[in-house]
C-alpha positions as CSV (number, residue, x, y, z in Angstrom):
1,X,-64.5,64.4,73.5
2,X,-62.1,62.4,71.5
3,X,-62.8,63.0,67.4
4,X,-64.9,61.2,65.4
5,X,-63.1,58.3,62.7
6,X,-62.3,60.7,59.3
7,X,-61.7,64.1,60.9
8,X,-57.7,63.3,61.1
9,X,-57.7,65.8,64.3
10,X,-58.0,63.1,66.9
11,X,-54.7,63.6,69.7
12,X,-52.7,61.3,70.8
13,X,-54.5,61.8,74.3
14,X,-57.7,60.8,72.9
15,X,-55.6,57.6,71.1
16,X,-54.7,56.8,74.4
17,X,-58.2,57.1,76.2
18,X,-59.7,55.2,73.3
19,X,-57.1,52.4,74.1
20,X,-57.7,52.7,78.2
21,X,-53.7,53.1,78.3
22,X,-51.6,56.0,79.2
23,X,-50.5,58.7,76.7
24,X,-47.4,58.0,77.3
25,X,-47.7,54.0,76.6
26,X,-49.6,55.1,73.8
27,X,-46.5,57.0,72.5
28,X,-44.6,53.9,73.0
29,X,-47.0,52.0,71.1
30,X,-45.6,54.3,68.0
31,X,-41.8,55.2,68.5
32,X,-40.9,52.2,70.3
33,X,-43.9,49.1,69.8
34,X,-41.1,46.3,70.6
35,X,-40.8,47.3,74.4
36,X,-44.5,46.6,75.1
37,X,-46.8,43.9,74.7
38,X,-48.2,42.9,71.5
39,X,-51.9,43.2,73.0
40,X,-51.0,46.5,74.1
41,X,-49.5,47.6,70.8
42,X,-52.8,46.2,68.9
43,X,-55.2,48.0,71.0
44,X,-52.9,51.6,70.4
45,X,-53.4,50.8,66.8
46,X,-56.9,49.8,66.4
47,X,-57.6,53.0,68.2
48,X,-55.9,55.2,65.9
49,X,-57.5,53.7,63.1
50,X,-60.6,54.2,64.1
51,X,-60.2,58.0,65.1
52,X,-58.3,58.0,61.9
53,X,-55.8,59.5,64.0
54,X,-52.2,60.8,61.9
55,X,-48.9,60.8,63.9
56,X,-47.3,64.4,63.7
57,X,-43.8,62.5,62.5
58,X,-42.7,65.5,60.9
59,X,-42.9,68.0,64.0
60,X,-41.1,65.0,66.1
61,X,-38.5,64.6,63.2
62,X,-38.1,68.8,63.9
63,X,-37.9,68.2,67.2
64,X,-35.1,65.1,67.8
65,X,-33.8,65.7,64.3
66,X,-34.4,62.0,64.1
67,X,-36.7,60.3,61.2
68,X,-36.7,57.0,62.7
69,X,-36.0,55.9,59.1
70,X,-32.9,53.8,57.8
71,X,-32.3,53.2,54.5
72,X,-31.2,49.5,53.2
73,X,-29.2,50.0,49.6
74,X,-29.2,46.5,48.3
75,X,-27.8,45.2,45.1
76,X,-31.1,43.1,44.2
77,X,-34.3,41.5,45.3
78,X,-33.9,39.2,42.7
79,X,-32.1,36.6,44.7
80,X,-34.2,35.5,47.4
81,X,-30.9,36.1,50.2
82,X,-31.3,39.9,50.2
83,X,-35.0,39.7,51.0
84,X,-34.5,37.4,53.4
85,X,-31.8,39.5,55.1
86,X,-33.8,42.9,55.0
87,X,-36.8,41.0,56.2
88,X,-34.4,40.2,59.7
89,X,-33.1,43.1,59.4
90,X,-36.9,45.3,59.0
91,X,-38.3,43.5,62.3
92,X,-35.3,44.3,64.2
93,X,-35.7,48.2,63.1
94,X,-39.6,47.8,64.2
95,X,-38.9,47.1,67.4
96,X,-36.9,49.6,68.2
97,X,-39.8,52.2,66.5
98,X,-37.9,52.7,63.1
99,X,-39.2,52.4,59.3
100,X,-36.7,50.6,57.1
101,X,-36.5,52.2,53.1
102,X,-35.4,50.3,50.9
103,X,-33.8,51.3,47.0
104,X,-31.7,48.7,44.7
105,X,-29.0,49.4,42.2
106,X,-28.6,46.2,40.2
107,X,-24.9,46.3,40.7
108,X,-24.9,49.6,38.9
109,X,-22.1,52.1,40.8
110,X,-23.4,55.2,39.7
111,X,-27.4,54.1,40.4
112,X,-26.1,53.1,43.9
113,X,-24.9,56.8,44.4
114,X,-28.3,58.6,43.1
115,X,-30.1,56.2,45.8
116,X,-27.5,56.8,48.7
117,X,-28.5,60.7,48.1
118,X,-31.7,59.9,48.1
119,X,-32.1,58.0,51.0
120,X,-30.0,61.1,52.6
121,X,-32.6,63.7,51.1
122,X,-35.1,61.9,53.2
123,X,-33.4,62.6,56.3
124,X,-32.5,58.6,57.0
125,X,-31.2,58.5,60.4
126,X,-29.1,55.4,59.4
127,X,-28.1,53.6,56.4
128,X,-27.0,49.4,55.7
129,X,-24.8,48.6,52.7
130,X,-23.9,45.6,50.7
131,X,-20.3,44.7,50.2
132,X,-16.8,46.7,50.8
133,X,-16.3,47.9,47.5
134,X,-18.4,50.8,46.5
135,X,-17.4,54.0,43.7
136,X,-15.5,56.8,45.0
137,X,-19.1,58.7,44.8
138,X,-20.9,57.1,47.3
139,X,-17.7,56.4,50.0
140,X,-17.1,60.4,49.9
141,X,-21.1,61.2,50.3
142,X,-20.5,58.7,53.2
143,X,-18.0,60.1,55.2
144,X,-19.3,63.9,54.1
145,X,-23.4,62.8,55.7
146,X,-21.7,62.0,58.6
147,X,-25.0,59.3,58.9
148,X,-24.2,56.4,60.8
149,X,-23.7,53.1,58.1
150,X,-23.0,49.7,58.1
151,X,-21.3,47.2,55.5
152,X,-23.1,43.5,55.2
153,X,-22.4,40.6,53.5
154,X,-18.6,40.9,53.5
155,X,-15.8,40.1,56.5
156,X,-15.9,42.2,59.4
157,X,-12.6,42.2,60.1
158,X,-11.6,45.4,58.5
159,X,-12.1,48.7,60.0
160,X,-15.3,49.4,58.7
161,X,-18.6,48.9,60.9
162,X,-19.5,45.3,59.1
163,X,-21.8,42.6,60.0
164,X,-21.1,39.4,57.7
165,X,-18.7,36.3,57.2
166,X,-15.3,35.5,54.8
167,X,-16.1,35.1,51.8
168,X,-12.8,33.6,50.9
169,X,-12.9,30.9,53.1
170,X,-16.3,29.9,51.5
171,X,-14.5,29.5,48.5
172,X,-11.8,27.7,50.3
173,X,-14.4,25.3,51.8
174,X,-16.0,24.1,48.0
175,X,-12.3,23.3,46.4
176,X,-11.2,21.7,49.6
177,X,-14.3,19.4,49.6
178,X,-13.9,18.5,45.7
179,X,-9.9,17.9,46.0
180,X,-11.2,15.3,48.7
181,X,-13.5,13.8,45.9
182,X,-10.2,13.3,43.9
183,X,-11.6,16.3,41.7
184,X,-8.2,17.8,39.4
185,X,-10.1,19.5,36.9
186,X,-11.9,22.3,38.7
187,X,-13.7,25.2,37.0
188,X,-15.9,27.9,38.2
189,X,-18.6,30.0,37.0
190,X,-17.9,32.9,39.4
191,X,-20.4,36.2,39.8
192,X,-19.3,39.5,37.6
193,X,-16.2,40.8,40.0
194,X,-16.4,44.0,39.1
195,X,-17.4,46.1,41.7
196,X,-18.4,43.0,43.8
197,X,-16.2,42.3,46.4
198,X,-18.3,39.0,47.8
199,X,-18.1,37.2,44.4
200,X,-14.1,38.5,44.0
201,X,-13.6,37.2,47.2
202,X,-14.6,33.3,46.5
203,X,-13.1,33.6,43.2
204,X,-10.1,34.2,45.5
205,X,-10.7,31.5,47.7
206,X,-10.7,28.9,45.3
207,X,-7.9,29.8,43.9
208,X,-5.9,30.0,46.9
209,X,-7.3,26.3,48.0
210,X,-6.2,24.9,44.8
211,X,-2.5,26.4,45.6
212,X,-2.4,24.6,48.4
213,X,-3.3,21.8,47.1
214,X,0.3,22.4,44.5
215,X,-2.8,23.0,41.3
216,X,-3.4,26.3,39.7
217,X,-7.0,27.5,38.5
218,X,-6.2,28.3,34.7
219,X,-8.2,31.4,33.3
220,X,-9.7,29.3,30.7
221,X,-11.6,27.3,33.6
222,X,-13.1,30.5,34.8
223,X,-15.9,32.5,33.2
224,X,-17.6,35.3,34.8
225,X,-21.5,35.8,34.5
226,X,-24.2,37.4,36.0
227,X,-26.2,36.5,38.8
228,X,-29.1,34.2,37.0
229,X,-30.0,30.9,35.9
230,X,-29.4,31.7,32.5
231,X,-26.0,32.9,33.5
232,X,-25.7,29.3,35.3
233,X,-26.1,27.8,31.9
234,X,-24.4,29.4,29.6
235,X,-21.3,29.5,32.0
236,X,-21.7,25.5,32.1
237,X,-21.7,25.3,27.9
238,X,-18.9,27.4,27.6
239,X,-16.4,25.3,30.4
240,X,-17.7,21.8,29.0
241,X,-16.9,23.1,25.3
242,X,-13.5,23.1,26.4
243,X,-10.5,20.1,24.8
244,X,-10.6,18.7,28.9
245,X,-14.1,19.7,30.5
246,X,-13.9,19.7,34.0
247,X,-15.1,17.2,36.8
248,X,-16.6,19.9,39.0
249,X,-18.1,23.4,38.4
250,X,-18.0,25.8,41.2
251,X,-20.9,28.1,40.8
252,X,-20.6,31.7,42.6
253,X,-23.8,31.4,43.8
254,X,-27.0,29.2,44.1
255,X,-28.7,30.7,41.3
256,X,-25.8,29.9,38.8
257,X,-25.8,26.6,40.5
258,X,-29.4,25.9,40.0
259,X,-29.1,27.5,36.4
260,X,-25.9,25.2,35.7
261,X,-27.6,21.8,36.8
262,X,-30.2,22.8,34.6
263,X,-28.4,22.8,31.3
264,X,-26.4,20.1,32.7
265,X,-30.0,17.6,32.7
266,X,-30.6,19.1,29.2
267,X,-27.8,18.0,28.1
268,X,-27.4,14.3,29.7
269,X,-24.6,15.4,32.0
270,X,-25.2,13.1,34.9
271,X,-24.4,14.7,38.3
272,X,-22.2,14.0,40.4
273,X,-21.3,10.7,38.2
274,X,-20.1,12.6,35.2
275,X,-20.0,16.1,37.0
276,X,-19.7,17.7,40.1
277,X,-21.8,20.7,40.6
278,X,-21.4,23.6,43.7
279,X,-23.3,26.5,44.7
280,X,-22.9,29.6,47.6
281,X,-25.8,31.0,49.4
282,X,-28.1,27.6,50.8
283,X,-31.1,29.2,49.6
284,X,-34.2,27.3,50.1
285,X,-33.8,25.7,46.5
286,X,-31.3,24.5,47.8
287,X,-32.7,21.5,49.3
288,X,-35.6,20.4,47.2
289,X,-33.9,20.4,43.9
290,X,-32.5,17.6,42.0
291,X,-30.1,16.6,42.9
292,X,-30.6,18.3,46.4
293,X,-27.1,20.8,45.7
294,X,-23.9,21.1,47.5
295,X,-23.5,24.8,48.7
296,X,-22.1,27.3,51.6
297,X,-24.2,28.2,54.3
298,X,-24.6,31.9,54.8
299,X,-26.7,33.3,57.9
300,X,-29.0,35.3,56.0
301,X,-31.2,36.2,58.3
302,X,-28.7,36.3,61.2
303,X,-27.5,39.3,58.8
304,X,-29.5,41.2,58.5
305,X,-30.7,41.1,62.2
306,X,-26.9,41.8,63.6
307,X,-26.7,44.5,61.5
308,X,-29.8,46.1,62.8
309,X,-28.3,45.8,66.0
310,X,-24.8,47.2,65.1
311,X,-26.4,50.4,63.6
312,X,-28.8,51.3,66.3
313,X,-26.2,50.9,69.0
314,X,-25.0,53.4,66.9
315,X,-27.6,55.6,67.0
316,X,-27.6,55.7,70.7
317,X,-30.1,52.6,71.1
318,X,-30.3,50.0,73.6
319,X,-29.7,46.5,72.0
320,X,-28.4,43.3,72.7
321,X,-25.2,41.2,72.1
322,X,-23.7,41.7,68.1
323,X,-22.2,39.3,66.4
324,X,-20.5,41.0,63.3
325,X,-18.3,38.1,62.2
326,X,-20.6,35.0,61.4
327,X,-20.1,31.4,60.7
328,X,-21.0,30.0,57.5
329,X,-20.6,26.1,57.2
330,X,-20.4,23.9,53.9
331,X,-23.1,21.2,53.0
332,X,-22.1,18.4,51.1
333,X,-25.5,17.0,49.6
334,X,-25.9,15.3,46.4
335,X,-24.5,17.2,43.5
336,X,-20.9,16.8,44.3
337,X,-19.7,13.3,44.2
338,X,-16.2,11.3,43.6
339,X,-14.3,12.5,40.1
340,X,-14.7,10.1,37.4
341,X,-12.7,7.3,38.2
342,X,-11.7,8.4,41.6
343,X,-14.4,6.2,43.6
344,X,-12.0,3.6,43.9
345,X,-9.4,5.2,45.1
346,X,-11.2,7.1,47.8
347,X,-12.8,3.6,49.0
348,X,-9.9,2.1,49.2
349,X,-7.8,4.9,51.4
């Protein structure tokens, strides 16, 4: 007689019975719920509720020596591109049976090490990492776990297992697009670059756009600040304060963009007329804000779904086709426009 709801000693057989499945499709319905039906996984669980049935996951974890947990170590879920990566990335994990952890560091090094060993104490069966650049702490804990890992965010064309897109050519893409505006006087509010490889990385890219171009990005039209709107701002006061303020401001990311056009309507900057204002990311934002902003195109969710993939082929998973280096496209919308006094001279070529 299967158990009665409470007594947490119902089997899995009596799961199964309650369901009108198989044990063993009732064992899918928990380890691997993405290779049956929906209907079927719904019934599996309804039935456990009600007997108030509890998976053994510990004897199973004895028995494999598999969890069926990965950790994510992320630098924030302030900015809305993380959550929507680890949301892909989550559903791609469930249907292959496996519970996503997640811990963030706030772009702290040494906080990033005390949460990769804690994710390791746990007994994660695999872990997925923002950036390249990580201390010497958690790269040696690493390759010491021996736990399979993968890199997001950042080029996969090193050796490391990486799932992301160049982040230099996304800077190459924004100062390419303002030189075409007639823009001469380019600045950027870039991300901290200290430990963060993705923001270093555009910095880069602009840099090496503007070279081409036969112009130089002078250290006094470059300030560094966090990842916020209030970093946005004040990286806007501080470049406009200067004896030739800049056309265009080339924000490391959305949030300093949004944070940047901002201070720039406090202030009675008009944009693009008077000023040209870019962003990274296409977050959501993005699109609805005034004026709608000019910004890279990164496949968030692509992401964090590729890089579910990579890791539990890996682990000795079936999965589909990977795609570890993606494409990221620029959209020019209304916050970048011709330089002052340059309309002319673009209509007329």
């Amino acid at each position: 007689m299967a158990s009665r709801k409470g007594t947490g000693k119902a089997t899995l057989a009596d799961v199964a019975r309650r369901a009108g499945v198989h044990k063993a499709t009732a064992s899918r319905a928990l380890s691997m719920p993405g290779k049956l039906s929906p209907a079927t996984v719904a019934r599996v669980r309804t039935a456990m509720r009600d007997l108030g049935y509890v998976s053994n996951g510990v004897a199973r974890a004895l028995s494999t020596r598999k969890t069926r947990t990965v950790g994510s170590i992320l630098p924030t879920l302030d900015n809305a591109i993380y959550a929507v990566s680890t949301v892909s990335l989550e559903r791609r994990l469930e249907r292959s049976g496996y519970v996503l952890l997640v811990s963030c560091h706030e772009f702290n090094p040494a906080a990033e090490t005390r949460a990769l060993e804690a994710m390791l104490s746990r007994g994660v069966d695999g872990l997925v990492l923002v950036g390249q650049e990580h201390s010497r702490a958690t790269l040696a804990r690493l390759r010491a776990s021996a736990v399979p890992h993968v890199f997001t965010w950042s080029s996969a064309k090193g050796r490391r297992p990486t799932v992301g897109f160049d982040n230099r050519e996304a800077g190459r893409l924004v100062a390419r697009h303002l030189l075409a505006l007639g823009h001469r006087r380019i600045a950027m509010v870039a991300g901290l670059v200290s430990g963060n490889d993705r923001a270093r990385d555009r910095l880069a890219g602009v840099r090496e756009a503007l070279e081409e171009a036969g112009m130089k990005l002078p250290d006094d039209r470059v300030t560094q600040r966090p990842y916020s709107l209030e970093g946005g701002a004040e990286g806007l006061i501080q470049l406009m304060h200067s004896a030739q303020p800049p056309t265009a401001i080339i924000c490391g990311n959305d949030v300093l963009a949004l944070g940047a056009l901002h201070e720039a309507r406090i202030r009675r900057i008009a944009v693009p007329a008077d000023l040209s204002i870019t962003g990274f990311d296409d977050m959501p934002l993005a699109r609805v804000t005034s004026p709608e902003l000019t910004t890279v195109h990164f496949p968030m969710e692509e992401v964090g779904w590729n890089a579910g993939e990579l890791l539990l082929g890996m682990l000795g998973e079936a999965v589909g086709p990977v795609t570890r280096d993606l494409p990221i496209a620029l959209l020019a919308r209304e916050s970048s426009g011709p330089a002052p006094g340059a309309a002319a001279t673009l209509a007329a070529a």
